[in-house]
TORLUMKOL-566918 format. One line per 4 residues: number of its first residue (from 1); their letters; for each residue z, x, y of N, C-alpha, C, O, CB. Coordinates in steps of 0.05 Angstrom, whole numbers, plus 5000, padded with zeros to 4 digits. Glycine has a CB too. Layout:
residues N
NUM> a> Z,X,Y,Z,X,Y,Z,X,Y,Z,X,Y,Z,X,Y; ...
This chain:
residues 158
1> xxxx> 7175,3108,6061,7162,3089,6044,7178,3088,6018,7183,3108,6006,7132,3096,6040; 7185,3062,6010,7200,3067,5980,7185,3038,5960,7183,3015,5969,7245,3064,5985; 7180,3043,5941,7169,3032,5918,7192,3027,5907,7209,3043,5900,7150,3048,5902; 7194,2998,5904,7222,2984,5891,7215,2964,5888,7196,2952,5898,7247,2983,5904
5> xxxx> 7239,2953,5865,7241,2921,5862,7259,2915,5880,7282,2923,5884,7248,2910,5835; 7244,2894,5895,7263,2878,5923,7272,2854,5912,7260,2843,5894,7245,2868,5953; 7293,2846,5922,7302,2819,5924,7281,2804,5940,7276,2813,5962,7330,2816,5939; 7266,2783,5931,7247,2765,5950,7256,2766,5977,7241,2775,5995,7245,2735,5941
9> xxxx> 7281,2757,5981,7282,2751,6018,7281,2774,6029,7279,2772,6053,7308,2737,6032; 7282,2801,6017,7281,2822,6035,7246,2832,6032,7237,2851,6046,7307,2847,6024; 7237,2825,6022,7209,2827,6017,7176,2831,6038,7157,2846,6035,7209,2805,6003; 7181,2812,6055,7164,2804,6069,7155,2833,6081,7172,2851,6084,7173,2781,6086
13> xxxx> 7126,2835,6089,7104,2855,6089,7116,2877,6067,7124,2896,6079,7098,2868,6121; 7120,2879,6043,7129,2897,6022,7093,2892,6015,7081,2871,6020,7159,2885,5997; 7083,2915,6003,7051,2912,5992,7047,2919,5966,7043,2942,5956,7030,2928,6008; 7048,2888,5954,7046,2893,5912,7023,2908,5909,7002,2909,5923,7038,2860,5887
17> xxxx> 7031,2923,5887,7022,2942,5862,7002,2928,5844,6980,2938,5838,7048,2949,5843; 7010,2907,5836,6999,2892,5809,6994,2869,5829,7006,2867,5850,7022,2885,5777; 6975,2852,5819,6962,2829,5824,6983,2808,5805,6988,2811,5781,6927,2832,5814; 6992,2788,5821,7007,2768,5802,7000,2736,5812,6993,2731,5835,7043,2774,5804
21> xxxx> 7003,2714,5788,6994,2692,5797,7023,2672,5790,7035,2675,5769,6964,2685,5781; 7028,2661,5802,7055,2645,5807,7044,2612,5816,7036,2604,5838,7077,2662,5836; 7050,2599,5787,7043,2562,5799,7018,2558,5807,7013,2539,5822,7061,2551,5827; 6999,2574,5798,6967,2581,5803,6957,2586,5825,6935,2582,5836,6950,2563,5797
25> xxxx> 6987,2599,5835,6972,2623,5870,6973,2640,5857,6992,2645,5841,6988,2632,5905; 6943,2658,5864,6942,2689,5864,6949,2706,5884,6949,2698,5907,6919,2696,5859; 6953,2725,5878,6964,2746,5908,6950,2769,5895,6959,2776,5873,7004,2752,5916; 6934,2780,5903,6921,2812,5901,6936,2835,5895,6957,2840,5906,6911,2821,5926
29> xxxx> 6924,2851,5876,6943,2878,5887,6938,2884,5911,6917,2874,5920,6940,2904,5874; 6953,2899,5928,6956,2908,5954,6956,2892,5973,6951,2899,5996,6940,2923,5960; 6964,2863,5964,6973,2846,5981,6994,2852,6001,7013,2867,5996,6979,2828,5969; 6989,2838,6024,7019,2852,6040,7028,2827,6045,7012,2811,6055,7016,2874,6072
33> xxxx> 7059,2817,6041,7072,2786,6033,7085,2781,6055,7104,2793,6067,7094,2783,6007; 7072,2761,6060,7072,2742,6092,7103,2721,6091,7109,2712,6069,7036,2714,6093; 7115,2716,6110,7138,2702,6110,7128,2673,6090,7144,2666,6072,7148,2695,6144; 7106,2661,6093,7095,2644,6077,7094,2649,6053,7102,2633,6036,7075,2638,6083
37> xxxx> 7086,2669,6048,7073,2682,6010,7116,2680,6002,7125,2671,5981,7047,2741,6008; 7128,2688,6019,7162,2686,6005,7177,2664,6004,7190,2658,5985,7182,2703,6019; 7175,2654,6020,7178,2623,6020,7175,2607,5996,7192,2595,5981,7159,2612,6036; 7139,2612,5995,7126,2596,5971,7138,2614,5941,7144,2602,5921,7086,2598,5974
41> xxxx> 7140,2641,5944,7158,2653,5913,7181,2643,5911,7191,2635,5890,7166,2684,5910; 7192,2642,5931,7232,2632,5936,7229,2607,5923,7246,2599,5908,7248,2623,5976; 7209,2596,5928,7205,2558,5921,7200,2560,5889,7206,2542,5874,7169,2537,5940; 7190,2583,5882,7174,2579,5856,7199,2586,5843,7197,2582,5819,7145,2597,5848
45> xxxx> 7224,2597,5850,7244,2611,5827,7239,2650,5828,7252,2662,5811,7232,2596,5790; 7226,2661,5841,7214,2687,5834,7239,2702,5854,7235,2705,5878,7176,2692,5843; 7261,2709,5844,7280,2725,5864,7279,2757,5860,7298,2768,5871,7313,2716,5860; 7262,2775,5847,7256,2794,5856,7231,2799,5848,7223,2783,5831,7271,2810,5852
49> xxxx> 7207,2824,5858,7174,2840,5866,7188,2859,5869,7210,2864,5878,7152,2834,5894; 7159,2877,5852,7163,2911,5859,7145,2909,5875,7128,2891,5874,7159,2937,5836; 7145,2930,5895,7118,2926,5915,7133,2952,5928,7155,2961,5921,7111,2892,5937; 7116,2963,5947,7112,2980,5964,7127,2979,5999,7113,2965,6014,7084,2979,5962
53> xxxx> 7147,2989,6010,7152,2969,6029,7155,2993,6046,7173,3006,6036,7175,2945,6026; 7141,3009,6073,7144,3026,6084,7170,3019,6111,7170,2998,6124,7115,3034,6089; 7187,3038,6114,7211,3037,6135,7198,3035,6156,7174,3036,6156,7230,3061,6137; 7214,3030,6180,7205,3034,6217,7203,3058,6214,7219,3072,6201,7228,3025,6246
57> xxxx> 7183,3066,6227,7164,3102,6228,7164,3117,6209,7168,3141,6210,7174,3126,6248; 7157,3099,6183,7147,3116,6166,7115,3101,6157,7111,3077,6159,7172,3121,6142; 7101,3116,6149,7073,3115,6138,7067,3094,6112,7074,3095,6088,7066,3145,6129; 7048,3073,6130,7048,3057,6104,7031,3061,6082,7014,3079,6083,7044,3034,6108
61> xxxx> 7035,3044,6058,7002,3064,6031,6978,3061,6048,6964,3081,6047,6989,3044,5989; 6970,3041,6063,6939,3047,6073,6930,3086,6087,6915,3105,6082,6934,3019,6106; 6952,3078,6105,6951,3105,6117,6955,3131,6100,6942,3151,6107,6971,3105,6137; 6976,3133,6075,6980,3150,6064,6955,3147,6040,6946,3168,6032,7009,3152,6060
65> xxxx> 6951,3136,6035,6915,3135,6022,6897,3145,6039,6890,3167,6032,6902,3104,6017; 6885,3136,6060,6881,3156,6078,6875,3185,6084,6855,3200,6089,6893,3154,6086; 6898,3188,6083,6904,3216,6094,6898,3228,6071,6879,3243,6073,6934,3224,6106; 6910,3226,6045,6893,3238,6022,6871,3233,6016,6860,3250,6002,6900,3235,6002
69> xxxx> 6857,3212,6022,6824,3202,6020,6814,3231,6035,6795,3245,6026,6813,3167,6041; 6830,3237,6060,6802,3255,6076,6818,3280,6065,6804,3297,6075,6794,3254,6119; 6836,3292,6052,6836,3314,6038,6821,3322,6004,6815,3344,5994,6864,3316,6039; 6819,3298,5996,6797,3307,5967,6770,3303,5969,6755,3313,5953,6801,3291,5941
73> xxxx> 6758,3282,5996,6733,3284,5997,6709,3305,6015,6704,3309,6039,6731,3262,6001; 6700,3312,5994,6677,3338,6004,6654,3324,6015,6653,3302,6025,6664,3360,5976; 6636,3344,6012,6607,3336,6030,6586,3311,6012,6577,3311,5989,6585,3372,6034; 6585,3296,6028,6569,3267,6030,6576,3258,6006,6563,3259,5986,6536,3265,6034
77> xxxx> 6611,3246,6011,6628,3226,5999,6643,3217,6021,6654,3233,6036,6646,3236,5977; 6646,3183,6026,6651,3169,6046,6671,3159,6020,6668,3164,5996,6627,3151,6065; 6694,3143,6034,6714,3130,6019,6719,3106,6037,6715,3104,6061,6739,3148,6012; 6728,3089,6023,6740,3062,6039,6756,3047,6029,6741,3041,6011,6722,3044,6046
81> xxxx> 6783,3029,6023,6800,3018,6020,6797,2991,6006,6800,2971,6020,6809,3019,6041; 6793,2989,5986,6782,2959,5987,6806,2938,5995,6824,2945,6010,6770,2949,5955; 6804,2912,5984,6825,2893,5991,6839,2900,5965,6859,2910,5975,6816,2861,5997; 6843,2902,5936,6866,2900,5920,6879,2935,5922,6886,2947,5901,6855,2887,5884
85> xxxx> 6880,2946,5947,6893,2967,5955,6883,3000,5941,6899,3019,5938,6920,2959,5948; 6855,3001,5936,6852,3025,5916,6832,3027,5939,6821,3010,5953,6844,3023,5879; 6833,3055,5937,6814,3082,5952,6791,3088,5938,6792,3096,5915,6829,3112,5951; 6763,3084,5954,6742,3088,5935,6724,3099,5942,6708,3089,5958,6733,3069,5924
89> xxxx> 6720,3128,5930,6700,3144,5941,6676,3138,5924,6678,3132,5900,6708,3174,5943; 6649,3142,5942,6619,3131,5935,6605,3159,5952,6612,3168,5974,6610,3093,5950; 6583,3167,5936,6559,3181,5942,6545,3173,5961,6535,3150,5959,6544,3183,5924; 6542,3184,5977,6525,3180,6010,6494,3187,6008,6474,3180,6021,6538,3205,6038
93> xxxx> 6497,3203,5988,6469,3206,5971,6457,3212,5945,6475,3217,5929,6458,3220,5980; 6435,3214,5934,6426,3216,5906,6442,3253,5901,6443,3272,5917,6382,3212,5903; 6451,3248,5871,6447,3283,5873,6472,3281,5846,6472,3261,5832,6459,3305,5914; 6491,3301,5842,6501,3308,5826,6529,3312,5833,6533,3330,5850,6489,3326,5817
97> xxxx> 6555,3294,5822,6576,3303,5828,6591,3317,5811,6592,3314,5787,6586,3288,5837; 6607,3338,5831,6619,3359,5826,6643,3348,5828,6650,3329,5842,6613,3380,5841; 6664,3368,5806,6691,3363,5811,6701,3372,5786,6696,3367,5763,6699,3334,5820; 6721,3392,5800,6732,3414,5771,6757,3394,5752,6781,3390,5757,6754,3452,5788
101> xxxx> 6744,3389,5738,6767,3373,5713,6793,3382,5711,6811,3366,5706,6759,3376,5682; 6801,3412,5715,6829,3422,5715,6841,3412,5744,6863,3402,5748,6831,3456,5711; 6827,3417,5757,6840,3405,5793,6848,3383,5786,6873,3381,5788,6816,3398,5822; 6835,3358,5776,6833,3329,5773,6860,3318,5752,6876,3299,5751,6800,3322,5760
105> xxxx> 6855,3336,5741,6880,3341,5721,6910,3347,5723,6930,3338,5711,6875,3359,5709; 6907,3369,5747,6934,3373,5755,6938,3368,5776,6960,3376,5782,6944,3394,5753; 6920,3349,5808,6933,3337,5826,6951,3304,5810,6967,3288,5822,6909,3332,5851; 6942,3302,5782,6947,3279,5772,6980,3285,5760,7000,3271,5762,6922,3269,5750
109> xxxx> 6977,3306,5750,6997,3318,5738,7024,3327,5756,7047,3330,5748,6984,3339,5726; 7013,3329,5782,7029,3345,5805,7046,3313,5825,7068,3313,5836,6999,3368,5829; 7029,3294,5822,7025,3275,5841,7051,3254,5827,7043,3244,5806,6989,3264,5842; 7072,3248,5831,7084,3228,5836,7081,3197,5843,7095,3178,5833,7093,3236,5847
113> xxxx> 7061,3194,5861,7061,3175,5878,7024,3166,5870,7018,3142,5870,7071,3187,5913; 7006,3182,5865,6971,3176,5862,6971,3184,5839,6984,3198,5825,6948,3192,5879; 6943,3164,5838,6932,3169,5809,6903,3167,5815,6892,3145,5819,6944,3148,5784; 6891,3192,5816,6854,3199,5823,6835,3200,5791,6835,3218,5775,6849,3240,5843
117> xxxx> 6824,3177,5789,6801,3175,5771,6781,3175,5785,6775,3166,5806,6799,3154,5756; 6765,3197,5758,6734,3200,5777,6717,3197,5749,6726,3195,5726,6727,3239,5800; 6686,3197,5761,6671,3186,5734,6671,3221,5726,6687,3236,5738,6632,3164,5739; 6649,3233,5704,6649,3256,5689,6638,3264,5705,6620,3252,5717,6640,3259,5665
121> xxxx> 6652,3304,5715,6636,3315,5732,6610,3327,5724,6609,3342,5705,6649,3331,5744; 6590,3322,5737,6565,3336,5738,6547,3314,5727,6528,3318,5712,6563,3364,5722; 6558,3285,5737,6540,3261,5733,6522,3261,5747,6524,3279,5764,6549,3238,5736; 6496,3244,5748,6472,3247,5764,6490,3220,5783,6507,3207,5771,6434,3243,5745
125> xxxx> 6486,3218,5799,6494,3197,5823,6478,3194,5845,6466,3211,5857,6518,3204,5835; 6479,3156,5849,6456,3149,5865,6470,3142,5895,6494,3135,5894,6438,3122,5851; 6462,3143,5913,6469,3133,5932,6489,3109,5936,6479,3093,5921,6450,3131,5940; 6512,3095,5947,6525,3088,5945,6549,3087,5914,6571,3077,5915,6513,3074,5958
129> xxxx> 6540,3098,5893,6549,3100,5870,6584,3107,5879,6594,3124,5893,6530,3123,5851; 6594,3083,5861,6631,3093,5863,6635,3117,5851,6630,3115,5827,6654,3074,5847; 6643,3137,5857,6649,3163,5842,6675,3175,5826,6678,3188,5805,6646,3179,5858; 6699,3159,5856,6729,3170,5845,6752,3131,5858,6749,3116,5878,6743,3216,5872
133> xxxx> 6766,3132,5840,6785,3124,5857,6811,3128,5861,6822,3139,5842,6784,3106,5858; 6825,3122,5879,6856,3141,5888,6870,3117,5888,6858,3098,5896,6859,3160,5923; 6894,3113,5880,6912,3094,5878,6938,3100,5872,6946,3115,5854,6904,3078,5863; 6957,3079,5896,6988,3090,5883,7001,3082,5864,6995,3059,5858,7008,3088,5896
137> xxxx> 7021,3096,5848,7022,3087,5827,7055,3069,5828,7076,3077,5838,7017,3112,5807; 7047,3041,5812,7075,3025,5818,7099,3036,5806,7098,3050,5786,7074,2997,5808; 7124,3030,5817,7151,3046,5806,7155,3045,5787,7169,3063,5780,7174,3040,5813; 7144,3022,5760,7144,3013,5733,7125,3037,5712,7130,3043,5689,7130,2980,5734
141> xxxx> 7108,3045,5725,7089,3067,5712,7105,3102,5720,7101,3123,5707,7051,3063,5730; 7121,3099,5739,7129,3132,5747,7146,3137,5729,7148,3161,5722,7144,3139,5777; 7162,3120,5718,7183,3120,5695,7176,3129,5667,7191,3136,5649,7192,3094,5690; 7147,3128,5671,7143,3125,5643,7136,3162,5637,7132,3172,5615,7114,3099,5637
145> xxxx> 7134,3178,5668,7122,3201,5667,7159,3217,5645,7158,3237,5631,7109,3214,5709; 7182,3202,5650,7197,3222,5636,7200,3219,5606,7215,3233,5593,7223,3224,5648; 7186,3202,5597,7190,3200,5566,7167,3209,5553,7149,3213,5570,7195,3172,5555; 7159,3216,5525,7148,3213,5511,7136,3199,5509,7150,3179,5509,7154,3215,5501
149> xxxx> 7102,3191,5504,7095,3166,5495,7087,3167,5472,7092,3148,5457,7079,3154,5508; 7071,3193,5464,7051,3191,5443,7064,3224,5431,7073,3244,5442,7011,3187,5457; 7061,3217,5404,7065,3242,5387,7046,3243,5360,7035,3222,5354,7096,3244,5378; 7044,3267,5344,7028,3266,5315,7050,3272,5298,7060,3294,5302,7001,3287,5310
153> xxxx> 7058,3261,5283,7078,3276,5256,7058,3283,5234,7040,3271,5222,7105,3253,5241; 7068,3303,5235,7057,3315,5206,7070,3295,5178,7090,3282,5181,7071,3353,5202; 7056,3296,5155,7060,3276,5143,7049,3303,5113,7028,3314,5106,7040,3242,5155; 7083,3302,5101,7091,3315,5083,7068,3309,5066,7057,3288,5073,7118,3309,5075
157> xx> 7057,3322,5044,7037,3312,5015,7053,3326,4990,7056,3350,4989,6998,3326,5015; 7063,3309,4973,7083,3312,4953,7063,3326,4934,7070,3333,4911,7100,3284,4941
C-alpha cells in the first residue's frame, strides 16, 4: 500500500484522504476513483491526487482499518467504516468508557499510518454513542511528524 501523490492517469481506484470539489463535483474522502472520476479530473486540468493506492496482494485501507478496528476494540464496542473512509467505534451499550490516555497517546505517537481519537475516558456513554475514531493519515500530515511545529520562547524582561 503506498500513500502518494499520483499522476492522475495512474490513479484510478487510488482512495483520497481529503474530500475535494473540482468544477462543483464532490468526491468524498475515502473515495475510491473510478476510470470516470479521472477522465472527468484529466478534463478539469487536475494532473496530480494524493490518495491511497494499495499494490496486487497487498491490503487495502478498508481492510487494514479493519484489522486494527478488531485489535483496539474491547467488550461491547462494535465499529464500522463509514463512507468518507474513517473507522468508528460506538457503545453497544449504556455504561462508561474506558481507555488509558497514555495507550491512546502512544499508539498515536507510535503509529505512522493512524490516527485514533476517542471522546474523554470514563465518559458516561449511551448506547450506540460514537466513542473513538481510527483513520489513516494522508502523506501531507506524516511530514509534518519531522518538524517542529509549536515552541514557547522565553521572553527576556530588561
Amino acid at each position: 500500500m503506498s500513500s502518494n501523490e499520483f499522476k492522475i492517469r495512474d490513479a484510478e481506484g487510488a482512495v483520497l484522504f481529503d474530500e475535494i470539489t473540482v468544477n462543483g463535483r464532490s468526491f468524498p474522502k475515502g473515495h475510491k476513483l473510478s476510470a470516470d472520476d479521472i477522465k472527468f479530473l484529466n478534463e478539469a486540468g487536475i494532473k496530480h491526487i494524493s490518495a491511497l493506492k494499495a499494490g496486487e496482494g497487498e491490503t487495502g485501507f478498508d481492510l487494514a482499518l479493519g484489522i486494527v478496528g478488531t485489535k483496539l476494540a474491547g467488550a461491547d464496542v462494535a465499529y464500522i467504516l463509514d463512507n468518507r473512509g474513517i473507522l468508528k467505534f460506538a457503545a453497544l451499550r449504556d455504561g462508561i468508557f474506558m481507555a488509558s490516555e497514555e495507550r491512546i497517546a502512544k499508539f498515536n505517537r507510535m503509529s505512522e499510518v493512524f490516527i485514533l481519537n476517542t471522546i474523554v475516558p470514563y465518559s458516561a456513554v449511551k448506547e450506540g454513542d460514537v466513542i473513538a475514531r481510527l483513520e489513516m493519515v494522508p502523506p501531507h500530515r506524516e511530514i509534518c511528524r519531522f518538524y517542529l511545529l509549536f515552541q514557547i520562547v522565553r521572553v527576556k524582561r530588561h
